[in-house]
C-alpha positions as CSV (number, residue, x, y, z in Angstrom):
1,X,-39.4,120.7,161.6
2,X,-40.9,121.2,165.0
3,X,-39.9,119.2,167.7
4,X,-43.1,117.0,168.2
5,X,-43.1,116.2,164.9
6,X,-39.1,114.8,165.4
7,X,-40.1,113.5,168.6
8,X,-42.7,110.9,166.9
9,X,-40.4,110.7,163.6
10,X,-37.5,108.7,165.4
11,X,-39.4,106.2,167.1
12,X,-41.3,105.5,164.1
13,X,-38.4,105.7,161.8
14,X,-36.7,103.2,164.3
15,X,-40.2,100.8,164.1
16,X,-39.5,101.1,160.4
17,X,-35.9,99.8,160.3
18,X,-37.1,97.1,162.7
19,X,-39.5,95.9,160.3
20,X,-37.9,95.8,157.2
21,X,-35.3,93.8,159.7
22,X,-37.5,91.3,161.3
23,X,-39.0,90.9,157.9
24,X,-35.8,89.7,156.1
25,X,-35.2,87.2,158.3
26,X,-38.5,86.0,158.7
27,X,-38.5,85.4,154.4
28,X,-34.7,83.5,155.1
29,X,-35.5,81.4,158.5
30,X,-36.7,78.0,158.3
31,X,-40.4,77.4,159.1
32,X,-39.3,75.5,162.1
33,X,-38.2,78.7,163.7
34,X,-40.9,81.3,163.0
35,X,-42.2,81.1,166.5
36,X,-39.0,81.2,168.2
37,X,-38.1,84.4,166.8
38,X,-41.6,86.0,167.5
39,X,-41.3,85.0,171.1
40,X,-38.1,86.8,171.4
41,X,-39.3,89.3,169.2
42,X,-42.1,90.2,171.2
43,X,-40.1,90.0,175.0
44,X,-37.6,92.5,173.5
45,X,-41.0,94.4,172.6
46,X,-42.2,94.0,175.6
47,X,-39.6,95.5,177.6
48,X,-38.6,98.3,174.7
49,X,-42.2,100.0,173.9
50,X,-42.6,101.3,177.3
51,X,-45.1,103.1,176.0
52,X,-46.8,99.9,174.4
53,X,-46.4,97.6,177.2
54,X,-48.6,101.0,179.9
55,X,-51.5,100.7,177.6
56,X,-51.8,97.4,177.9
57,X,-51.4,97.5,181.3
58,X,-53.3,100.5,182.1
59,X,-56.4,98.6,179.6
60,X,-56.1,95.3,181.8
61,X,-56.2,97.5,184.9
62,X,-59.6,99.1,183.9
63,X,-60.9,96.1,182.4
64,X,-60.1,94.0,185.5
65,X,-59.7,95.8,188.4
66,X,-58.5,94.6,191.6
67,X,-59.8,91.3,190.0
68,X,-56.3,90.1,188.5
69,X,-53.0,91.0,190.3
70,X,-50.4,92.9,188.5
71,X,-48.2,90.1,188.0
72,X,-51.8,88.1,186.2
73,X,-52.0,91.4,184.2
74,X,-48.7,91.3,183.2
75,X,-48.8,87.7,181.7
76,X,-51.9,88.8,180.1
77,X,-50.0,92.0,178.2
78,X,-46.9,89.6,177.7
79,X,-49.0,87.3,176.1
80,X,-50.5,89.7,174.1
81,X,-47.6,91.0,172.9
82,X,-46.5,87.0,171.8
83,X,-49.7,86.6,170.0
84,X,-49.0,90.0,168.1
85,X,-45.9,88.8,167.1
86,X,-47.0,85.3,166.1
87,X,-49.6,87.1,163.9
88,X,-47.3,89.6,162.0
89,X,-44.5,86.7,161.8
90,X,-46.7,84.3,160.0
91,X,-48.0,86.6,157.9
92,X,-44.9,87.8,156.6
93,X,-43.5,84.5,156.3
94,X,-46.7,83.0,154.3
95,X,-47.5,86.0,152.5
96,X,-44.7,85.2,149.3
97,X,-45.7,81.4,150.0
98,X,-49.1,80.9,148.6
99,X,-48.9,76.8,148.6
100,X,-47.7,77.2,151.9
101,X,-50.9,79.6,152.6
102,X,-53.3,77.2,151.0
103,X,-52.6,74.2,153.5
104,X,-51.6,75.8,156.8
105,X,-54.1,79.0,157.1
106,X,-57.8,77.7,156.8
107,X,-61.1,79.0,158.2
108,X,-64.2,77.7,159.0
109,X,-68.1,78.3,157.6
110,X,-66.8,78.4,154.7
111,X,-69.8,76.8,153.5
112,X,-72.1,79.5,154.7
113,X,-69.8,82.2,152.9
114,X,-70.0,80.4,149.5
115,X,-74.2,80.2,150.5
116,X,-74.6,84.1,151.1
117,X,-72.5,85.2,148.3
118,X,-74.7,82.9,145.7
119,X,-77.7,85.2,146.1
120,X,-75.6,87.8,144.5
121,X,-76.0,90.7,146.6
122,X,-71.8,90.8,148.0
123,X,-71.2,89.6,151.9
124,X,-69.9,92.0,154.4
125,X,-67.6,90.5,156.8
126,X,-66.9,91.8,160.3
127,X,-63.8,90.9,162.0
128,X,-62.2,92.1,165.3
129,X,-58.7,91.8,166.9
130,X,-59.3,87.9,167.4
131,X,-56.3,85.7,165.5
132,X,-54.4,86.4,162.7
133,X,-57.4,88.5,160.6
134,X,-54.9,90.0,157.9
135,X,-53.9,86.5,157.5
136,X,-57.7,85.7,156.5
137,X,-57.8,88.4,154.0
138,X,-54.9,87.3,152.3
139,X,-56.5,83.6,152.8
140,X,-59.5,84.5,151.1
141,X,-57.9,86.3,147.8
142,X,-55.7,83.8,147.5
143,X,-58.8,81.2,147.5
144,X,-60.2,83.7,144.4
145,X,-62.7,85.4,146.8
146,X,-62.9,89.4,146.0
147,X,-61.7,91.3,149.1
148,X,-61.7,95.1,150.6
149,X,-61.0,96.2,153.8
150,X,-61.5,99.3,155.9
151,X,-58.4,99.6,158.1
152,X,-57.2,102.9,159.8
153,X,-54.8,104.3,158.0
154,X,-51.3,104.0,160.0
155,X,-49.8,107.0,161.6
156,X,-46.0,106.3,159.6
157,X,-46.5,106.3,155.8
158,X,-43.2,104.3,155.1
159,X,-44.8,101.7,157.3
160,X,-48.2,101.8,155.4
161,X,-46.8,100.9,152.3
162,X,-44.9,97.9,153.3
């Protein structure tokens, strides 16, 4: 094995171990604490993937300018990085729970949805990096809608099929 390849492998194999981790405790922890642990969660990812944490920064910097100060883009990647965690948290907490899906994850126009797909040609949906989208897939299966996606395919393969 060359050493690029070992060079990636740890750090991913280390992302791995963290998410089976974070995962068994997110399925034990009480609801009331979900959010705690993704805002400690994500600080300790803030300040651990160095690598993570520059290109968000380096993105607000081009994006912004001289228009926001460092510390304002720092809050910005911090916050980020919460909202990240929030996401992934709930949906690996809600994603064994589908009662708890059904009445806590909801989306609107669902009206308009149900309207399109009674002319019975299919809908394509278009989603960006706005909220908890993966959440909204499993939403709509769970609410007996047929569902694909077209995802990049992620770099670690043990992480793909978790």
């Amino acid at each position: 094995m060359d050493r690029k390849k070992i060079r990636k492998g740890i750090p991913r194999f280390a992302a791995w171990v963290g998410l089976i981790l974070c995962s068994l405790i997110v399925r034990f922890i009480p609801a009331s604490l979900i959010y705690g642990f993704a805002r400690n969660l994500a600080a300790f990812g803030f300040i651990a993937l160095g690598k993570q944490r520059k290109i968000a920064l380096d993105s607000l910097e081009i994006a912004f300018g001289n228009e926001k100060s460092l510390k304002e883009r720092r809050r910005i990647a911090k916050d980020c990085f919460i909202l990240m965690a929030k996401s992934a948290v709930e949906l690996i907490f809600l994603s064994d729970k589908p009662e708890l899906m059904r009445r806590h994850a909801s989306f609107e126009g669902r009206r308009y949805l149900d309207e399109a797909l009674s002319k019975g040609r299919g809908v394509v949906l278009v989603s960006a990096h706005f909220g908890n989208f993966p959440l909204m897939l499993c939403k709509l299966t769970l609410e007996g809608y047929t569902t694909g996606a077209i995802m990049r395919q992620m770099r670690d393969s043990r992480t793909e099929k978790f």
